[in-house]
Structure formats: C-alpha cells, structure tokens
Phi, psi and omega in degrees: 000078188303328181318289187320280178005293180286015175287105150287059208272144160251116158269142188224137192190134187282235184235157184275349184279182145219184218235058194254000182243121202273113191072032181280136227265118123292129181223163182287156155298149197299310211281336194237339138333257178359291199295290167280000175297283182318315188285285187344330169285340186285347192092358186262119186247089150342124165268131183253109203247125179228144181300133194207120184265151192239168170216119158303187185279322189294312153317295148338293193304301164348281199328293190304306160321300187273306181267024179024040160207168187293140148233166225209137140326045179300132168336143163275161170295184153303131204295314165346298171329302204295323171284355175299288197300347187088005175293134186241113186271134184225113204259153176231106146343084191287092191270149163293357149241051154287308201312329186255334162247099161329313198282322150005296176297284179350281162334295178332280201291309186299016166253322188274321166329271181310031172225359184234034189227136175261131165282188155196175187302325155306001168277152183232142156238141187238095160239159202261136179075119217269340175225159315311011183277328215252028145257014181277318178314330212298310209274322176300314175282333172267011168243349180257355165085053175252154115330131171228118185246144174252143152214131178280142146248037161097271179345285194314332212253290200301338190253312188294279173330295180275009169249338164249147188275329168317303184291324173284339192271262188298356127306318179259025166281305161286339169276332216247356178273325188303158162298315179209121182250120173253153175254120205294321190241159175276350176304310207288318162288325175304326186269350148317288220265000187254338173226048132119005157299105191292343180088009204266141148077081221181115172206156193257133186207113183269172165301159195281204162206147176239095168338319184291327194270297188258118172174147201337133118237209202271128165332280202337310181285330144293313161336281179275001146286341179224357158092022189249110189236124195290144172230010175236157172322302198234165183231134158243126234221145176221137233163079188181170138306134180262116196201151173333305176321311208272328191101343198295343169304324170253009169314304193296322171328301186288346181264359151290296161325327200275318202278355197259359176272066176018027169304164167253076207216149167218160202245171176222081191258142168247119194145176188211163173173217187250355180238029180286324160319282199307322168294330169298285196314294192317303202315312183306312169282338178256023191016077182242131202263091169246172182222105160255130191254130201266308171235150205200145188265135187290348164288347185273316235290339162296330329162254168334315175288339177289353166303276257263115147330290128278130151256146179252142189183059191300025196279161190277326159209155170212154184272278181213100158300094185327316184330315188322286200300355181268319163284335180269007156319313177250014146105010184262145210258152196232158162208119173211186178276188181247035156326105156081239157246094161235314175291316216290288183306319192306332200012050144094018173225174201049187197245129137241177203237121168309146181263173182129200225267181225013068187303333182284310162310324179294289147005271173331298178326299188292319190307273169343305167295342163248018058039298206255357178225048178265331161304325177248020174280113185282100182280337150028263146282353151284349190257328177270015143322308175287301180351307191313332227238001182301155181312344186279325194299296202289003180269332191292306180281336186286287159355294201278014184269296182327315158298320161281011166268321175295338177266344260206277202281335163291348193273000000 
C-alpha cells in the first residue's frame, strides 16, 4: 500500500482508567494498541500522543464536594509500554477553573501537543474520544491547518453529552468542526445527531477484534493459565469497570437471582473501579461464591474468558463493547442489556434483557436459562460472527477516510 506510506498519522488519546480511584495504574487503551499494531501492518506507522490530567488539591476538593467521593491522580503504567508503541505522553495541569472552562485546559494541553508534532503536507489526527480530546484536537489541527477525524466511543455521546449541558456544548463544537466523525455504533450517531450533531461527513465503523489473542481453548488450560479451579458446575464471568455505567452496582443482585434458581454456579468478575469494596463486601455478606480478580493484561484475558460458561453485561449505557467480541471469539455465549450498541455489536446472537423495572431479577433469569440450554448453543456462529470484525477490517475502513482527507487537501 504505497499510497498508505505517505500518511503522517497522529493519533490522540486520553488514558483508559479514569482517576476516582487511588493508585489505580493509566495504560493506553486496549483499542488504540490494536488499532496501531493493525496500521503497521498496513504500512501506517502512528505517532501516538496521549493525554494525562494531573489534578490538584483545590481540584480534589471541589470534586468531593460537589459528587461527594475522592478523586484521585493516578499513577502512569510503565514507561515501557509507551516506548514500545511509540507513545508520548503529555500531563496537563486540571486547575480548577478548567473544571468550569474546558477551553482553557484545552489551550493548555494543545500548546504541549503542537511541539510534539512535524506537520508535513501528509498529516492527519485521528482523535479518540470527543471530550476534552477532541477540542483539544480541534484546536490543535487548526493552528498547524491539518484534517482532524473524531472517533466517539460510546460514553462521551451517551454518557458526556447527555448529562452535562456543558460537555455537550464542546463535543458538538468539536464534531461539527471535523473533518470526518466516526462512530463505533449507529446508537452512538444517532444519539449525536439528537443533541445538536450536523451529521455531516460520518460513518459508523466499530472496533475490532484480534483472532490471534481470543479464541477457544480447554477449561484445563485456562485453568492452568490463571491458577483458577472451578469448584461449581457452571462460571458465569463479568469482564469491565466496576462503575455505574457498567451496572456494577448491581452485580451482587444479579448473582443472587442466578444462585437463587438453585444452579450450581460461581462467579468470576475482572476489572477494578470505585464501587469495588462495595461489591466485595455485599458479595461477601450475602455468601456468594466469587473470585475477583483486579487486574488482567489484555493478552492474558482470553485465559480467563475460557473459564466462563456465560458472560455478563449487564450495563446501564455502551457504544461497541470490544468485550462481545472477544468472547464470542472464543465461543462463549452473552446475556447482556439492551444500552446502546450492545444489540448492534450482539448481532442477534446471545439473549438481551430490557432495562426497566425488576431488571435484575429479569437478568437472572435470562442468565439461568442460557446455562441450562448451553447444549444447544452454537458456538460456532458466535466465532465466525466475530470474524466479521477484525482489527484489520476496522483499519481497513478508517484508511480509506484517511485517504479521502488527503485527496481532500491536493484538490
């Protein structure tokens, strides 16, 4: 792909944690490795620049005041990482009136940004997530006069958008500024163009899967890969942040309903967040027989998903959870809600569950029921579902916007 060479891509990205939690490890997103692992094959060598807020005390405090829990600094991962990928990290000072004017911050960070960028006639930014990066992008492309591409990854529109009226003002400043806004899901554009998105210069295009990393093997081997020995019939697997969004609040509920159709089942959840004490402890007091596990490197995480009979996922909102695909890769069956591109990514296979009222109990159910009918589920077609979906696939289409941005500036 000789064309593909001359791309001068920048990529921007914030950190994948978010920092309510004290001493929780920022790492690059799972999705923007991948995402460069694929253009490289491709001949696209990225530069990746990702964001990192720093928060004062005066910040703290606010913070704690008004939502009444800690925020919290988080550690960087290992300096390592970032050099593998070629990743630059650039920290910014979150002052408290950032807090109330973004663009502020913005400015900020888009002055340490342009020093760590060569334009050349070939440059492209490609940034991920529409707040505060992609006015930060905003601002940052119209002073070196580059095509700037947004890609939403569900939150920012569903969650960001529709809840601060603030937030919502500099996301659709920034999508509507763009060159081009991809979208993981059609939930996630839709819901765009419903608070104030012109629609223009748009495509829906979700994240991958990487085949190499997720795909079947033997319990035995999962086993003896994570040190994990099943002592119940069946596993039912939770794989997320434990965070509001997520549902997570309501995992011990739903593993009572699943323990109260008299299955023979333990649980397995992975991930860390702000409601993990509290979920330990109910689970604990309500004698529910789980094993949590805090952190998992996304190459072990296939290991862990070959425990689970079922996975669960049961969140209140999502974009294109990459998790589906990665389990049905590996031949494990979903119950999950209907939030968002959660049907869209689901493509008609596993049970979803309506959110309203006695949702959990409703859940259970559905859980219980695909448990007990694990015979006759094909897995099969869940793995050559995910096929559809690779990482290659998804690079594949973003390439060809990249090139029409580039056909865009000789013309």
């Amino acid at each position: 792909m000789s064309n593909d060479a001359t791309i001068n891509l920048i990529i921007l990205n914030g950190l994948n944690s978010g920092v309510e939690v004290q001493g929780e490890k920022l790492y690059p997103s799972p999705f923007i490795v991948e995402r460069i692992n694929a253009l490289r094959n491709e001949g696209i060598f990225p530069k990746t620049i990702i964001t990192h807020f720093i928060y004062p005390k005066t910040v703290q405090l606010a913070y704690q005041m008004i939502n009444g829990k800690p925020l919290h600094s988080s550690s960087l991962y290992t300096k390592e990482i970032y050099d593998k990928e070629n990743i630059h990290v650039v920290s910014t000072n979150w002052s408290l009136i950032a807090t109330i004017y973004v663009k502020i911050l913005a400015k900020k960070a888009s002055k340490k940004i342009l020093k760590e960028i060569n334009p050349t006639s070939n440059t492209l930014l490609h940034v991920h997530w529409s707040y505060p990066h992609g006015y930060i992008g905003m601002l940052v492309a119209k002073k070196l006069e580059i095509p700037y591409i947004i890609t939403t990854h569900g939150g920012d529109i569903n969650e960001g958008a529709a809840t601060s009226r603030r937030r919502r003002k500099y996301i659709m400043t920034a999508l509507n500024n763009a060159s081009h806004c991809i979208f993981v899901s059609q939930d996630s554009l839709n819901n765009a163009i419903s608070y104030g998105f012109n629609g223009n210069s748009a495509s829906v295009i979700p994240n991958g899967v990487d085949l190499s990393r997720f795909h079947p093997i033997s319990k035995e081997l999962s086993s003896e890969k994570t040190s994990f020995h099943q002592t119940k019939k069946y596993v039912v697997g939770f794989i997320g942040r434990l965070h509001h969004h997520k549902r997570a609040d309501k995992l011990p509920e739903i593993f009572k309903m699943i323990m109260a159709n008299n299955l023979d089942v333990e649980f397995i959840v992975i991930g860390t967040g702000p409601m993990s004490s509290d979920i330990q402890n109910q689970c604990t007091l309500n004698n529910i027989p789980v094993t949590f596990v805090d952190w998992v490197e996304h190459g072990d995480v296939m290991f862990w998903m070959n425990l689970f009979d079922v996975m669960i996922l049961p969140s209140r909102t999502e974009g294109w959870p990459c998790v589906i695909l990665e389990a049905f890769s590996c031949g494990v069956p979903i119950v999950a809600s209907d939030a968002g591109g959660i049907p869209e990514a689901m493509g008609g296979l596993g049970l979803i569950v309506p959110s309203g009222k006695d949702f959990e109990q409703r859940f259970g159910d559905a859980v219980s029921k695909c448990l007990y009918s694990l015979a006759d589920i094909d897995k099969h077609a869940l793995i050559e579902y995910a096929k559809r979906y690779t990482w290659e696939y998804t690079v594949s289409k973003e390439i060809e916007i990249y090139q029409e941005q580039l056909r865009n500036i000789g013309e």
